[in-house]
N, C-alpha and C positions, 0 to 999 in steps of 0.2 A: 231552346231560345231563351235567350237573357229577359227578362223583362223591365220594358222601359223607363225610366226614372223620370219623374217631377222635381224639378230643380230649380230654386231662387239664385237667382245669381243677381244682386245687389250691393248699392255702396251704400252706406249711412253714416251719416254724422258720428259724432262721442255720443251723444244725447238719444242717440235710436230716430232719429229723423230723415226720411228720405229726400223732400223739398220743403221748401218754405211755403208758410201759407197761402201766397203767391204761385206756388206750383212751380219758383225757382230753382236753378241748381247752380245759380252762379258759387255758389260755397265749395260745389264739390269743384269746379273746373278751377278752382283758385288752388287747388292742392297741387301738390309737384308729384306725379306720377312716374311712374319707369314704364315705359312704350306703351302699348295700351291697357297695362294693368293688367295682363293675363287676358281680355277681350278673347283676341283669337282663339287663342288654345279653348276656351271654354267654347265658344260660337262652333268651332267643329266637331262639339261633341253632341250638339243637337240638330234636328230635322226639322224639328215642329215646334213655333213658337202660340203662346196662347197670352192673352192682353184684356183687363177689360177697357167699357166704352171710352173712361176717365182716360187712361196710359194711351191709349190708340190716338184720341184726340189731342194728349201734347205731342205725344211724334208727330203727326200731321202739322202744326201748327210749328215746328220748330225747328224740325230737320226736312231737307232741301228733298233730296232720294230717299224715298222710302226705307228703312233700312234692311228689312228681314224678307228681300226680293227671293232670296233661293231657298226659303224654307215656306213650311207648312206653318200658315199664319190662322190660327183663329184669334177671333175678339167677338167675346160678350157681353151680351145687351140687351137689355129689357124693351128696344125699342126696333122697330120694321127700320131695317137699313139694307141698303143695296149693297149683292156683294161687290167688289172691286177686282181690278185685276189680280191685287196680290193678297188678298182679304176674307173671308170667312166669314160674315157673323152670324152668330150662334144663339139664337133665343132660347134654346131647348135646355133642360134641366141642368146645369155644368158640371154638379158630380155626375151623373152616368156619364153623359159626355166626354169627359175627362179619365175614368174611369173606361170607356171602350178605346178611347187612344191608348191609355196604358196597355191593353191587350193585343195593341197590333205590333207588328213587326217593327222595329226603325230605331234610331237612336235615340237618344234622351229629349224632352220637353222642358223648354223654359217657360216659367214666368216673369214674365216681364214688368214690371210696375209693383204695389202695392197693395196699399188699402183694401177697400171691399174684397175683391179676387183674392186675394191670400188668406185673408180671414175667412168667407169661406171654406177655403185648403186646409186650412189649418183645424177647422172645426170639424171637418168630415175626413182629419188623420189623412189626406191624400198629397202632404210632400214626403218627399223621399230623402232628401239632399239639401243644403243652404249653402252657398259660398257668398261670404260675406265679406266687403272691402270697407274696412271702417277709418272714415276720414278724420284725422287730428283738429276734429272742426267741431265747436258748439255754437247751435243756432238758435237754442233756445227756447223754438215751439215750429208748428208748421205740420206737415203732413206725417204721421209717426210709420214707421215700420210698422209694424203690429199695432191694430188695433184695439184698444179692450174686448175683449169677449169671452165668449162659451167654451174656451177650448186652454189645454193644460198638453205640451208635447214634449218628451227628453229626447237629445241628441248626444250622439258622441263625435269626439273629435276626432278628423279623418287625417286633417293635416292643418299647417299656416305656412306662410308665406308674405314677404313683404317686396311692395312696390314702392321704392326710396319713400315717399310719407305714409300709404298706405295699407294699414297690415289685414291680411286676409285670410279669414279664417272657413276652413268648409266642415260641416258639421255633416253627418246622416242619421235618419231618422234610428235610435234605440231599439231595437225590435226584441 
């Protein structure tokens, strides 16, 4: 059995920015893409998507239909939230957590969003994979990719790819 891969799949600015302080992304839809930027292709190569509270709460608040209806959704939270139909949440530890998904059966696991949840990831060495879509865009400050912290990761290049403005790069983790 293959074992399942943790995988970032995000766009960011030139500057390492995923939104605006705001929690905007009008910058990124300003870009001139080529069909959905590879979307598809990557969305069928995972089963289970995992979010925290932050990233959960702007898809709710921004897109219409829920978008990750036919996968395995968690989202993590420090707070008692009811599950939903299409929803999980998760108070329990998220590395083992995380760490007993890697152990099951099934395709790859996105992360979805940024901030806290990735830095996390990143500190307890549990991504596997980055596919990264960087926009010809400087925004100057706002919500960063990578947070500052405890943690130090090398990757190598797997491949790139460009979508007419955005070029895309997937990294895996140096082992």
């Amino acid at each position: 059995m293959q074992k399942r891969k943790l995988v970032l799949f995000i766009a960011a600015s030139l500057d390492g920015y995923i939104a605006t302080k705001e929690e905007s992304l009008e910058w990124l839809f300003s870009v001139e893409g080529e069909g959905d930027n590879g979307y598809s292709e990557f969305y069928d190569t995972v089963d289970t998507v995992i979010m925290g509270k932050k990233t959960y709460d702007w898809v709710i608040n921004h897109i219409e239909d829920f978008p990750y209806q036919n996968k395995a959704c968690y989202v993590f939270t420090r707070s008692d939230v009811k599950d939903t139909e299409h929803v999980q949440f998760i108070k329990d530890d998220i590395v083992s957590f995380t760490n007993q998904l890697k152990q099951q059966e099934g395709r790859n696991i996105w992360i979805v969003g940024g901030g806290e949840l990735l830095s996390s990831f990143m500190e307890e060495q549990l991504i596997d994979e980055m596919i990264l879509a960087i926009a010809p865009v400087i925004i100057g400050s706002g919500i960063p990719l990578f947070k500052e912290g405890q943690y130090q990761a090398e990757f190598t290049l797997k491949g790139t790819r460009t979508f007419n403005q955005f070029a895309e790069l997937h990294y895996e983790v140096k082992s």
